[in-house]
DSSP file (Angstrom, degrees, kcal/mol; ACC not computed):
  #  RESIDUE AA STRUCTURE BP1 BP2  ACC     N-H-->O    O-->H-N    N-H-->O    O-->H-N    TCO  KAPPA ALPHA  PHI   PSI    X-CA   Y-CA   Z-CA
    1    1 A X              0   0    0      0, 0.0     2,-0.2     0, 0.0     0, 0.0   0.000 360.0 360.0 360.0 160.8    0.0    0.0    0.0
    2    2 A X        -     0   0    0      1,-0.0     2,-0.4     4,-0.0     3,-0.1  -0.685 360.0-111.7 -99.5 166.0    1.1    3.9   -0.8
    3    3 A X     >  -     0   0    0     -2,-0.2     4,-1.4     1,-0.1     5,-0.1  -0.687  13.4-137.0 -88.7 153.8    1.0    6.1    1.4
    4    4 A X  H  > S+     0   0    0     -2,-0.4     4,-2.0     2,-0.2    -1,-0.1   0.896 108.1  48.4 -94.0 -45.2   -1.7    9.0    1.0
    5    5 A X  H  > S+     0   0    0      2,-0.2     4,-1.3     1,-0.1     5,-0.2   0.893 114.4  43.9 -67.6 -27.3    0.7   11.7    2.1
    6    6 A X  H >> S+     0   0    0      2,-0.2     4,-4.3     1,-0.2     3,-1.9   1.000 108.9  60.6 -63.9 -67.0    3.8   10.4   -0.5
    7    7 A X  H 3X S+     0   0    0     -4,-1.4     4,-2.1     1,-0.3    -2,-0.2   0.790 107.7  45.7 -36.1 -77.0    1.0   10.0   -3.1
    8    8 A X  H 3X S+     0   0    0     -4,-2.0     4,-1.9     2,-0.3    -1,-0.3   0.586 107.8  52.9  32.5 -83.1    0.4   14.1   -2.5
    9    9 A X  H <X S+     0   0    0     -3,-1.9     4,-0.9    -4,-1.3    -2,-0.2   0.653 106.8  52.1 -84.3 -47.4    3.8   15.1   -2.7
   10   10 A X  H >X S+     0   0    0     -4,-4.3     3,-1.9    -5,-0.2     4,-1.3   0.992 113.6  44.6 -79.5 -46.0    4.2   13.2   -6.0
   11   11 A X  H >X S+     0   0    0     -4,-2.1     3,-3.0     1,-0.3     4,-2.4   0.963 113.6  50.1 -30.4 -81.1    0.8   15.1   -7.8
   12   12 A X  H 3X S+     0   0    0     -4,-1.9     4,-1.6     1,-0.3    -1,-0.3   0.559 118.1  36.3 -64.0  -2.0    1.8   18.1   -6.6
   13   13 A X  H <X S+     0   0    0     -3,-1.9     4,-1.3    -4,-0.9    -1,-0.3   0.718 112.0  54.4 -84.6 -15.1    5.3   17.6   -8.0
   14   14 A X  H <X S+     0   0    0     -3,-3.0     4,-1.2    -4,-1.3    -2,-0.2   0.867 118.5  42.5 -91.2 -53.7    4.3   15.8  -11.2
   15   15 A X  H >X S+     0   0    0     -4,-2.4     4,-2.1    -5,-0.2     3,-1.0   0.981 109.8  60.5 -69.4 -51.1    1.8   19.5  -11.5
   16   16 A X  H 3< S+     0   0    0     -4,-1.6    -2,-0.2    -5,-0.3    -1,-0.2   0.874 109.7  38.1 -23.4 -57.5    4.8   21.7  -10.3
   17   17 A X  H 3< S+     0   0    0     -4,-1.3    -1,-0.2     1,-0.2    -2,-0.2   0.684 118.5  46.4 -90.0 -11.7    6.7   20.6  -13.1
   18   18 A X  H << S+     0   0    0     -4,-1.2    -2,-0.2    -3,-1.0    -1,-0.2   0.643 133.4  20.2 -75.1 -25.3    3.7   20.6  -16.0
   19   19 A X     X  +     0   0    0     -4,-2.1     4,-1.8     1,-0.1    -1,-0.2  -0.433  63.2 157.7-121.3  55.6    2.5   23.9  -14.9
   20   20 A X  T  4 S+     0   0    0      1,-0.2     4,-0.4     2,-0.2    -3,-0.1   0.762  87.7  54.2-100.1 -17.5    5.4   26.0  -12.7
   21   21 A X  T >> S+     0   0    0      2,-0.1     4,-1.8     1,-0.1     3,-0.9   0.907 111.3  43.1 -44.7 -56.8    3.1   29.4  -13.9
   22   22 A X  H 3> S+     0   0    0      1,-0.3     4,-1.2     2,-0.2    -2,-0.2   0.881 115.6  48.7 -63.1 -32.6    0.0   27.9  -12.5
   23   23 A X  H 3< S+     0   0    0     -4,-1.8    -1,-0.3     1,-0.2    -3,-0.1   0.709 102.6  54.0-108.1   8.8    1.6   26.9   -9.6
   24   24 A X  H X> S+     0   0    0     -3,-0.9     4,-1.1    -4,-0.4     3,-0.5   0.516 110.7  60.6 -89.0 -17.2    3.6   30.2   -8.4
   25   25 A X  H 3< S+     0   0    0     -4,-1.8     4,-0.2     1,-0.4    -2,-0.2   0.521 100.4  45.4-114.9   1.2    0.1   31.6   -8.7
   26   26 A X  T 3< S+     0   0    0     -4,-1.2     4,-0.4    -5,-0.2    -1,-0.4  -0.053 113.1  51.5-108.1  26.4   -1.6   29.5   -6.3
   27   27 A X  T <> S+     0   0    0     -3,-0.5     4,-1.2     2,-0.1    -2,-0.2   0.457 107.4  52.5 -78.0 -28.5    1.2   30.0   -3.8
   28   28 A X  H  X S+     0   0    0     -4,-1.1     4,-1.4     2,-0.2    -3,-0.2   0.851 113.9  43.6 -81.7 -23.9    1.0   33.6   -4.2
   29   29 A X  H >> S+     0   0    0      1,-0.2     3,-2.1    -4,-0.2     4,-1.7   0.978 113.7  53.6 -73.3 -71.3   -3.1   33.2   -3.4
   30   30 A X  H 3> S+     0   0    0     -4,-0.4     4,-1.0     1,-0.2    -2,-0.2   0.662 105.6  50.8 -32.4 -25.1   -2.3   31.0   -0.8
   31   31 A X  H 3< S+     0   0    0     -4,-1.2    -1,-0.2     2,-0.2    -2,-0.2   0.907 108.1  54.7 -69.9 -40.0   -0.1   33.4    0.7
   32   32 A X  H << S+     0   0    0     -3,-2.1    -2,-0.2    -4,-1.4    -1,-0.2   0.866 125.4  13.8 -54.1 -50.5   -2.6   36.0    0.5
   33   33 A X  H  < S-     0   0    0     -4,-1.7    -1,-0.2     1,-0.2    -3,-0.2   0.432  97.9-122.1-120.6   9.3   -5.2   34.4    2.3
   34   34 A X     <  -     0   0    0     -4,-1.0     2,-0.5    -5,-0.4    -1,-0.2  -0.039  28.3 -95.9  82.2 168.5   -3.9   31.5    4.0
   35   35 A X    >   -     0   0    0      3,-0.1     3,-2.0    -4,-0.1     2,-0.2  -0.952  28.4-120.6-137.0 125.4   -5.2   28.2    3.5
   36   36 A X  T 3  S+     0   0    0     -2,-0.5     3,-0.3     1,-0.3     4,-0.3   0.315 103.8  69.6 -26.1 -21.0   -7.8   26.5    5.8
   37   37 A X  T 3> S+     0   0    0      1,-0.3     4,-3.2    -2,-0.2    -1,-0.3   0.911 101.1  44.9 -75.9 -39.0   -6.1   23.8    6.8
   38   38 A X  T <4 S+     0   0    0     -3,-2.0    -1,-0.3     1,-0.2    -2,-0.2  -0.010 109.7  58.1 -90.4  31.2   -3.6   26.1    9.1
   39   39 A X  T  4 S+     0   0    0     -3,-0.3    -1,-0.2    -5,-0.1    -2,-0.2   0.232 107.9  45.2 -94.6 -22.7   -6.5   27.9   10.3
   40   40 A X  T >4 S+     0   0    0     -4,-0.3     3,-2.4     1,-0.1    -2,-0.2   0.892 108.6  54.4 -82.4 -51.3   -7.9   24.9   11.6
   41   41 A X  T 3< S+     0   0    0     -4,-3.2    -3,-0.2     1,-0.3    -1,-0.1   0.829 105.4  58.0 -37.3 -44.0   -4.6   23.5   13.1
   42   42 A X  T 3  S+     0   0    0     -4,-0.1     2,-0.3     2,-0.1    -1,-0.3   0.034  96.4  68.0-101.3  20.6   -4.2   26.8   15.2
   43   43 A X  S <  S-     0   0    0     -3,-2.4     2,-0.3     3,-0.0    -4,-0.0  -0.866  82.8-121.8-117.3 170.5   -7.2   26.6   16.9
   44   44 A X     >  -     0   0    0     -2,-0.3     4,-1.8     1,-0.1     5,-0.4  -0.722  44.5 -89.6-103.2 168.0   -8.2   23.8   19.8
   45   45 A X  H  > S+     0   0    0     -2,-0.3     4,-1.7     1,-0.2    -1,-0.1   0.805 130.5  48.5  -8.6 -48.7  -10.8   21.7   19.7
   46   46 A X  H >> S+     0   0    0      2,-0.2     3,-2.1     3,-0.2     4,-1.3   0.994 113.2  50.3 -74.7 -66.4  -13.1   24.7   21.6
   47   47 A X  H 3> S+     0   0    0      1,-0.3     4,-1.2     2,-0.3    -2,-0.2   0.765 110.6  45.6 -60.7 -45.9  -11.9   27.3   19.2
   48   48 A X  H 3X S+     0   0    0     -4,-1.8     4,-2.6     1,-0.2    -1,-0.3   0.848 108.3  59.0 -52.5 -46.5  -12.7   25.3   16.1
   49   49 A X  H <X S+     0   0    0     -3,-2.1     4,-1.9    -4,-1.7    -2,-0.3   0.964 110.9  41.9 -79.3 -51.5  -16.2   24.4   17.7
   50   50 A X  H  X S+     0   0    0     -4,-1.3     4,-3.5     2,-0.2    -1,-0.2   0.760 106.3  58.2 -77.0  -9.6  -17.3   28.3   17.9
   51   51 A X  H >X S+     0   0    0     -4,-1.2     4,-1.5    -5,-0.5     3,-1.2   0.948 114.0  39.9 -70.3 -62.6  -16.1   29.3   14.8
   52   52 A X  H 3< S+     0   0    0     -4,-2.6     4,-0.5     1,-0.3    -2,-0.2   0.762 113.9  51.7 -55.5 -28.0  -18.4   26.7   13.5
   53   53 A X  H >< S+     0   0    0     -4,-1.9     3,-1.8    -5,-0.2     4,-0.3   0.941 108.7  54.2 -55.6 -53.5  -20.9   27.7   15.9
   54   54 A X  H XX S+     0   0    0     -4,-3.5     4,-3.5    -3,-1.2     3,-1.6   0.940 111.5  45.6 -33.8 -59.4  -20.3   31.4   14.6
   55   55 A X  H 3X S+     0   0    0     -4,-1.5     4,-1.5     1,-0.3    -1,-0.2   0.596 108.1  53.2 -48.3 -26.5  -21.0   30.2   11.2
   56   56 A X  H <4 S+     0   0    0     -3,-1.8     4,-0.4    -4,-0.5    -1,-0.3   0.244 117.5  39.3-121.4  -5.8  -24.1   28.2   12.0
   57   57 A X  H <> S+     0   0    0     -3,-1.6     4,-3.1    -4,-0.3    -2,-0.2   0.718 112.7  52.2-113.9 -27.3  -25.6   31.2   13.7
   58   58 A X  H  X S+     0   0    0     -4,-3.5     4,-3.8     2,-0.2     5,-0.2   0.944 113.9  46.3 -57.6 -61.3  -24.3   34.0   11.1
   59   59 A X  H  X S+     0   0    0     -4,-1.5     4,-1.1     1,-0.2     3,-0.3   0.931 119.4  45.9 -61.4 -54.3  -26.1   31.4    8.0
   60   60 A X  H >> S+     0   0    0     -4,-0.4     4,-2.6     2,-0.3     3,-1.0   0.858 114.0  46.4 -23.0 -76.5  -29.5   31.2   10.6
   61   61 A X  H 3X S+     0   0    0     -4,-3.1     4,-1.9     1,-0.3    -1,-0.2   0.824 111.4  47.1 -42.3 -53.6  -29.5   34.8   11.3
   62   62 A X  H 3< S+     0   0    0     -4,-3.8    -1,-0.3    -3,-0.3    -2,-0.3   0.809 115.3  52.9 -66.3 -35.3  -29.1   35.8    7.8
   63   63 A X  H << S+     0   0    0     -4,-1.1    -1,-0.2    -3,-1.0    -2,-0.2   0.837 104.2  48.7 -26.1 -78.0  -32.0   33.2    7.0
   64   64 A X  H  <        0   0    0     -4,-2.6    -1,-0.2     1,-0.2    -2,-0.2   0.855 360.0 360.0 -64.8 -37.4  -34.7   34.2    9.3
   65   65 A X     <        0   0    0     -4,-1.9    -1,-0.2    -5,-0.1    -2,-0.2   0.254 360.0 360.0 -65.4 360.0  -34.4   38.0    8.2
């Protein structure tokens, strides 16, 4: 069996090297706005659970009004 993370690492190098435009210009968006996964990492468990809470009360609000 492969490993999922190896497996990854070789796409995204195997596209690095078919695209190296395409793919300086999604680092440079990623840079800009960060990428969801390390927004999730830096919160804990609790932090993660009221942002979603936030979210789930923001789509409600906007709903009922």
């Amino acid at each position: 069996m492969s490993d999922p993370k190896r497996d990854r690492e070789k796409m995204k190098q195997e596209e690095h090297k078919k695209n190296r435009l395409g793919a300086a210009k999604d680092a440079e968006q990623r840079g800009k706005a960060g990428a969801l996964t390390e927004m999730a990492n830096s919160f804990s468990w609790l932090g993660m659970l009221i942002v979603i809470a936030s979210l789930v009360g923001v789509f409600l609000l906007i709903n009922l009004l």
